[in-house]
Each structure stands twice: as structure tokens, then as C-alpha cells.
N, C-alpha and C positions, 0 to 999 in steps of 0.2 A: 473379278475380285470382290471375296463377301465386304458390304459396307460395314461399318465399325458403328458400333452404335453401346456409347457409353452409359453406364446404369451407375449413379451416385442416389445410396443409400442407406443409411444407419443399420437400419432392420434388415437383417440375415437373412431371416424366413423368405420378405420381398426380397429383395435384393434376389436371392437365388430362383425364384421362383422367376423372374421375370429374364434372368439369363437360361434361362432354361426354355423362354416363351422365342426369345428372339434367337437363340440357337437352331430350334427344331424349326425356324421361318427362315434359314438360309443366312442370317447373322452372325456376325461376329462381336458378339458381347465382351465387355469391357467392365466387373466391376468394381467400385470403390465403394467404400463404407465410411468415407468423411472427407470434409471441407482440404481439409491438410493432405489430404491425400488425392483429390481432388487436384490444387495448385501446386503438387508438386510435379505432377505429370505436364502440367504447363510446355515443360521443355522438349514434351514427348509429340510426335507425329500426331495431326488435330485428327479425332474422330467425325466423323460427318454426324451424327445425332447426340445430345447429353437429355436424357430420362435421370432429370434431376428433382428430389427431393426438395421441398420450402425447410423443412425443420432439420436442422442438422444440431449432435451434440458440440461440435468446436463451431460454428457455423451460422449464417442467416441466407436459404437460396438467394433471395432476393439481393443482396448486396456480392454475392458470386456472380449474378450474372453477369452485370458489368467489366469484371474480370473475365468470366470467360468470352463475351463478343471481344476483347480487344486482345487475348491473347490468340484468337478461334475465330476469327471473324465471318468466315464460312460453315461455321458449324449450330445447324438449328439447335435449340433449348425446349424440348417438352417438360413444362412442369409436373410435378407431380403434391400432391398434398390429400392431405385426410382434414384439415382444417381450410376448407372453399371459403370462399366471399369475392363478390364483384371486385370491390374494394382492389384487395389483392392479386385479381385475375388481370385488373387493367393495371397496376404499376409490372407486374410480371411481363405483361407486352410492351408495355411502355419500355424495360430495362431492357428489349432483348430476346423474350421469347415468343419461339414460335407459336407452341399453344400451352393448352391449359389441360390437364387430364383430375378428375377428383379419385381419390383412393374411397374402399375397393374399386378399382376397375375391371372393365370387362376385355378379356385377352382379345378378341376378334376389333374390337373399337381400338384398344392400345395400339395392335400391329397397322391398321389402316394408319393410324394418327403417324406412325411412326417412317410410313410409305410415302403417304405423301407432305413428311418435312423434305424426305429424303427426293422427290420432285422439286421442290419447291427449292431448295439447296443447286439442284442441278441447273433448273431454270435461272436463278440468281448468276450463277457461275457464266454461261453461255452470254445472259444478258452484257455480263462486265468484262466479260472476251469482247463482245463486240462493239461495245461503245469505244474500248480502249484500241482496238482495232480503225475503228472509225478517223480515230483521233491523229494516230501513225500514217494515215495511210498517203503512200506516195503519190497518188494523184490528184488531179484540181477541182474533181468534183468528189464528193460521196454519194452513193445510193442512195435511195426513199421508198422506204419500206412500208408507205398506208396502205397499197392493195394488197389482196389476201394472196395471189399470184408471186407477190416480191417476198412475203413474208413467207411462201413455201420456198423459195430460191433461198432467203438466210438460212433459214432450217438446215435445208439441204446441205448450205456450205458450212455450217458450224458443226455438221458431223464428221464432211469428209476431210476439211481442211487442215485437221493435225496429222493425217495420214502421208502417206507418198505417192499414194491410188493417182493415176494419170484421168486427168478430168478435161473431156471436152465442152465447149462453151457454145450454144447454137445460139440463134435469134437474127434476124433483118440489123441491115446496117443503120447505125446510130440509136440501139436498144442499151450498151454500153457494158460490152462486153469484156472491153479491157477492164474499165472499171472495177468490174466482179473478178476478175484476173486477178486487179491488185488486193482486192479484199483477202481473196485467198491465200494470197502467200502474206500478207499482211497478221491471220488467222491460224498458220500453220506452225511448226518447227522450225521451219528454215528461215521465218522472219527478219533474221539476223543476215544472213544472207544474199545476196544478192538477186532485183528482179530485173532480169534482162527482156528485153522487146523485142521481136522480129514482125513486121508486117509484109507475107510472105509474098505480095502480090504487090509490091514496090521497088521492089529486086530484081534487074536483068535475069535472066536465065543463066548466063555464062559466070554471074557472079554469088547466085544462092550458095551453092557450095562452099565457095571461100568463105564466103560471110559463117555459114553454120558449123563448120568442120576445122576452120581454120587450114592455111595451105603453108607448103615450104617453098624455099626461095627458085627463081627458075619454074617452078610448076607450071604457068603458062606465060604467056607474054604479059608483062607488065607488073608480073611477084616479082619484085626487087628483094624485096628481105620475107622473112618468116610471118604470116600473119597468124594471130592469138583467135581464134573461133568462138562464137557465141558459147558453144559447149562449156570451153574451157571456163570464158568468162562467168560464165552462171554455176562453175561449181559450188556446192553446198547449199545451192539458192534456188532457184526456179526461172524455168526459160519458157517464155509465153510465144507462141506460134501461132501469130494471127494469120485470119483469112489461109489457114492451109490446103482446105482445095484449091488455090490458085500457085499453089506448089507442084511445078515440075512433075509427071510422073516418075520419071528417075531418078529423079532426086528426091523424091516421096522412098521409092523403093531402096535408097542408102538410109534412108533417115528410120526405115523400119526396121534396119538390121542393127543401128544405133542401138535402138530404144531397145530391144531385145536382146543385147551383147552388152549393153552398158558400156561399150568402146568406142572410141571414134579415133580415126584416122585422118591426119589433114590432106587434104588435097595435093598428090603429087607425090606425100613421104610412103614413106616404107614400116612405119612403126605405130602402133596406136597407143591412147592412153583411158587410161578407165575414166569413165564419167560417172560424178556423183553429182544429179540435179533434176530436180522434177520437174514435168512438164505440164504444162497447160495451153491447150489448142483451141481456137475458135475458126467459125465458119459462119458465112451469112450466107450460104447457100442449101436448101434441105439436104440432107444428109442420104436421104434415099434417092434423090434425084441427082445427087454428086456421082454417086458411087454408080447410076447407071450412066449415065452422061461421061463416063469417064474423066472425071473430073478427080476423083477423091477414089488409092485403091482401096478395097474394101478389108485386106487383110491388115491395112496401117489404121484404116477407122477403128477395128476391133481392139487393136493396138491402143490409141490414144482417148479412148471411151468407156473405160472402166466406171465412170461414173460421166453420165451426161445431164446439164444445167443447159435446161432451156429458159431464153429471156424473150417473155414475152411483146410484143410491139404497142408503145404508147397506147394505141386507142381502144387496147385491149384490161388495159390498166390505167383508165381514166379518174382514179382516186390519186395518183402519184403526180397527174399535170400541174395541179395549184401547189402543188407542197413543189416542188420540183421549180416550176417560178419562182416561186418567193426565195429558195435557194438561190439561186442566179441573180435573180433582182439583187436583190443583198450581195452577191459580189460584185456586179458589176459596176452598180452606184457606186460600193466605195472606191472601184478602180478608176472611175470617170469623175471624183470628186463630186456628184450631183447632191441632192436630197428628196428623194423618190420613195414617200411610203410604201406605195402597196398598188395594187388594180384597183377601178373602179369596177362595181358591181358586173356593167355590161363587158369589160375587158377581160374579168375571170371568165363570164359565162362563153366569150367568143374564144378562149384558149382551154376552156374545159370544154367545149362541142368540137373543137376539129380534128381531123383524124389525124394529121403527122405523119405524111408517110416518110420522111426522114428520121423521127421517133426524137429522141431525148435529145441528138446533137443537134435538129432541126429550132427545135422548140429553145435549147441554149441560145443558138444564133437570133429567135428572133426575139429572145427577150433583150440581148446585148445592142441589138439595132433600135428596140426599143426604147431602151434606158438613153441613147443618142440623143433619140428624137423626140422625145416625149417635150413638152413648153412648161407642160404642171408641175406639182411635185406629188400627181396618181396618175397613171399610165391607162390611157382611157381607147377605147376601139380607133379611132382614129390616129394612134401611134403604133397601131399593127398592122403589117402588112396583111394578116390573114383572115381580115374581115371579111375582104372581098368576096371569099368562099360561103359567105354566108347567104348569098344569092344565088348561088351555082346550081339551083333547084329549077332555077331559070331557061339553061339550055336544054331542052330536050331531044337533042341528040347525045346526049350521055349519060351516064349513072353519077348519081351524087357524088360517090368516090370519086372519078373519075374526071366529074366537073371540079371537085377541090384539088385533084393533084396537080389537075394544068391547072389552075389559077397560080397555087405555090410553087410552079414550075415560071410561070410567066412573071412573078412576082420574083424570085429570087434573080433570074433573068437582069428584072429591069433595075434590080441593086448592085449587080454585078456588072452593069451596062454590058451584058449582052457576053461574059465571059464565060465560056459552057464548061471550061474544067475545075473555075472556082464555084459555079453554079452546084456543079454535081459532088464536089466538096461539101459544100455548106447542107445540101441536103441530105449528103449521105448515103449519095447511091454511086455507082460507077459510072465514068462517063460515054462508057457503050452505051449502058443503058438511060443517059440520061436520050442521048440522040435516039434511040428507039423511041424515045416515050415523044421527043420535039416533030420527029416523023408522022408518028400515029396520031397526035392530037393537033398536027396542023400548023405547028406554032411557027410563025413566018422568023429570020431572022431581027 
């Protein structure tokens, strides 16, 4: 769609000369030849650029602009004028506009100027998507976007999130993948809509089905009446598919004939009904290494990865841990009634050095044990459990990594007195893997 880029001008000669400039640059020009003509279009669809004149015969730009930000509030104001002065260059930005251009102008600097309002408009726009996004959004934390890593993840989602495009979510457990789940349909069309959850590796085998497809009464032992399926549930709205490699392969291979037929059938009946709801799937397992481990089939990857959003792991994006605290801190104080400013110096630097192999859920949980325990009212190394790792350079029988994960394995342990499935909870891993890791590093019970 050409941008619309409004030309308000007295003088004919410009005035056409400059529709003539932004025509032949792929524009759609728009012009008027005075103030009244100008507010009366007010009621009309806002053009994204106004190339407005200072001197108008019914008219003063300056006292227009303020009219057009509040009827146009998305629509930059290039001035234009043949009588310049600082003076008036800065009440002209002061009222509104984006820049300043002096008459005669030069066509190649006009159409630049005129490019990048029209950037600077879109940047605005995406910006006030996403704060207002942020603001909606159904879950308990938001995102922290300081590294340059999260900031390519927004990007990425502000593009594809008005679309329908099936988008899969990777990253290690506790990178906060629902999170970005809810951002996106928070960010999309369907907003309005319903955001339903599935965590596809919580679910019996014998019950995934019913739960996704919904079943009729009698279908196996224990359908008593009709059940309603996630499908159903998530019409108009978007259905998030956690941890889908740990989805059933045959139940992978009905869910791919779904998403490809837009149908689903309940469990049991005879009849199917059309699904209208986008999907969004996450894995914390690599994708290449699913798909050969047989874990994940590859023709349902191709299926639910039309657009892939990788979240990279905390200590990969070590600008996001102190913003990312201070977030938490601040809930959690006010949930626990405390009065807990901030970190001391040493307690930032011991939560910006460690590596988190549990990532952002690990890091939630140890600021909330923190905010517990803390005496002061600034949360100092000795109210974290993960100091301890700051020594771990100590054993040499291991790798630094490896000395900080059993410590935060042995640590999380000994707050859980010794319970390995809230253990592997809190950190964020599974608890196969948590006993692989209490195996190999020796950890007595």
C-alpha cells in the first residue's frame, strides 16, 4: 500500500511540483491549497506524512499543527517555509513537528526527509503496540528487553504477530517461553480471543487426545458425557503447545493432519468441525536433535515453524539479569509486605556473574527466597543461595560450569529438604534429568 503523504500549500506552481516529486517516488499525494481545506479533511482517513506550509492565506501552520497532532496523532508534520528562523523552527517542533525543511528545497533531501518521518512513524507505532501489549498481557511477569538478543526477539514478534503464520518458540527450560507465547497473541488480531495452554509433557498418553480434540460420550472408559477440546476452546484465539516434542508420536501425526485440514474430530465421534485458532508451539529441546532422536516428526516441525523464535539462555543475555531482579524484587516485596530497596553492590555483581542454568525461572525463585530472607532493607550476598558458586573455581575436578551447577543443584536441594521433583521444578529442568545430573556429580542424598 503507497503511503499517503499530504502536501498543504497555497502556491499551485509548489504545491504541484511537489505531487509530482512524491508521485514519481512511489507516493500517494494528497493536495490541499489551504487551512480550510486542510480541517476539513479532518474527518477523512489520517495520511501518514503532512508537507505543510507556515504561511497559509486563511491560516497560521504553526497554530494548525496542534490541530493536526490531535486530530492525526500518528501523523509526522514536515514543515515547510521560505521565511526560516531558529526562533520558529523550535516552536514548529515544540507544537508537533517532525522537521523542518527551508523553501527552495532540494528534491533528493525533501524525499529522504520525507522517508524517514515515514520510519520514524512506523517505529512510533510498533513502539505503542508494545508497551500497550505489555500492559494486557495475561501473564505474571513481562519480558526485559536491555540485551540486543531480546531486542531481536521483539522485532521479530512485532512483525509476525498480526499475522496467522504458525510460530515455534525454542530455548532451554526457564528462558520464558510462554511468556513470549502470551506476548504474541497479546500483539496479534486475535487478542480479543481466547489464549488457551497445553503443557504437552504433563499429560498421560491415554488422555492428550481428549484433552486436544475433545471426545464423545462412551469413547473410552470413563467419557461419561461429551468433552469440549482445547481446539474448540481456543476458537478465534490461539492455542499454545508447550514442550511439543514430548508429544506422543501419534498423537503428533493426528495433530498434523489438524493443522493442515483446519478440522478436528473428537475422540471417538464420527463428525468433525472446522477450527478457526492459531497456534503457537514451544520446545526445550533442539530441534535437530528432536527430530533425529525421534522425538519431534519432522514433517509436523515443518508444519508448526513457519516462523521460528529463538530465546536465548540467561547467561547468554547477561544485560536482562539486574533489570530482570529488580522486576521480581518489586513484586515480590510488595507480595511479602517487606521494604527491600534494591541489591547491594556485591549482590548485583554475585547475580550478574552466575550462569543460571535454570535461566529466568531459576533466577525468579531465587530472588523470592531472597526477599524471605533478607534482615535489611538491601539484599546483600549472604541472602543468596548462589554465592556459594563463587568459589567453585575451587574444585578441580570440574569445569566452572559444572562446579556452579552442582552447587545450585545442592543448594536448591537443601531448600527443598532434599525433594527432587520440587527441586527440578524450581530449577527448571526435568526430573530425569535432574537425577542424571545428582548421578554424575556425586550428590549423596
Amino acid at each position: 500500500m503507497k503511503a499517503k503523504v499530504m502536501v498543504v500549500d497555497d502556491t499551485e506552481g509548489v504545491r504541484d511540483l511537489i505531487a509530482t516529486i512524491l508521485q514519481r517516488a512511489g507516493y500517494e499525494p494528497i493536495p490541499k491549497s489551504s487551512a480550510a481545506q486542510l480541517q476539513a479533511s479532518f474527518t477523512d482517513p489520517q495520511p501518514d506524512v503532512i508537507l505543510l506550509d507556515l504561511v497559509l492565506p486563511d491560516g497560521d501552520g504553526l497554530e494548525l499543527l496542534p490541530q493536526i497532532k490531535k486530530q492525526w496523532p500518528d501523523t509526522e508534520v514536515i514543515v515547510l517555509t521560505g521565511h526560516a528562523s531558529f526562533d520558529v523552527a523550535v516552536e514548529a517542533t515544540k507544537r508537533g513537528a517532525y522537521h523542518f525543511q527551508n523553501k527552495p528545497f532540494d528534491q533528493k533531501i525533501l524525499l529522504l526527509q520525507v522517508e524517514r518521518a515515514l520510519e520514524h512513524r512506523r517505529l512510533s507505532q510498533e513502539t505503542n503496540a508494545l508497551r500497550k501489549a505489555l500492559v494486557t498481557m495475561s501473564g505474571g511477569s513481562a519480558p526485559i528487553f536491555q540485551s540486543p538478543a531480546m531486542k531481536g526477539v521483539v522485532r521479530t514478534i512485532e512483525r509476525v504477530a498480526p499475522s496467522d503464520v504458525s510460530i515455534l518458540i525454542t530455548g532451554e527450560s526457564g528462558t520464558g517461553k510462554e511468556v513470549i507465547a502470551d506476548l504474541i497473541h497479546t500483539m496479534s488480531n486475535r487478542s480479543k480471543g481466547p489464549l488457551i495452554k497445553i503443557n504437552c509433557a504433563a499429560l498421560p498418553r491415554e488422555l492428550i487426545e481428549s484433552e486436544l480434540f475433545g471426545s464423545v460420550k462412551g469413547a473410552f472408559t470413563g467419557a461419561n458425557v461429551d468433552r469440549e477440546g482445547l481446539f474448540r476452546q481456543a476458537e478465534g484465539g490461539t492455542l499454545f503447545l508447550d514442550e511439543i516434542s514430548e508429544m506422543p508420536i501419534d498423537t503428533q501425526s493426528k495433530l498434523l493432519r489438524v493443522l493442515q485440514e483446519k478440522e478436528v474430530r473428537p475422540v471417538g465421534g464420527r463428525t468433525s468441525y472446522k477450527s478457526d485458532c492459531r497456534t503457537i508451539a514451544a520446545t526445550n529441546r533442539p530441534t535437530e536433535e528432536a527430530i533425529k532422536s525421534g522425538k519431534l516428526r519432522e514433517d509436523l516441525y515443518y508444519r508448526i515453524s513457519a516462523i521460528s523464535v529463538y530465546l536465548p539462555p540467561l547467561r547468554e543475555r547477561r544485560e536482562d539479569i539486574l533489570p530482570l531482579a529488580t522486576a521480581f524484587l518489586k513484586r515480590f516485596d510488595a507480595q511479602a509486605g517487606r521494604n527491600i530497596n534494591g541489591f547491594t553492590p556485591e549482590a548485583s555483581e554475585s547475580l550478574r556473574t552466575f550462569d543460571w542454568p535454570g535461566n529466568v525461572r531459576q533466577l525468579q525463585n531465587e530472588i523470592q527466597r531472597a526477599v524471605l530472607m533478607a534482615e535489611g532493607n538491601m539484599i546483600d550476598t549472604k541472602d543468596l543461595s548462589v554465592t556459594a558458586v563463587m568459589s567453585a573455581k575451587e574444585d578441580t575436578d570440574l569445569t566452572l560450569m559444572e562446579a556452579m551447577e552442582r552447587n545450585a543443584i545442592l543448594q536448591m536441594l537443601k531448600d527443598t529438604g532434599g525433594n527432587k521433583l520440587e527441586t527440578a521444578k524450581r530449577l527448571g529442568i526435568g526430573r530425569q534429568t535432574l537425577y542424571n545430573k545428582i548421578k554424575i556429580y556425586g550428590i549423596e542424598a
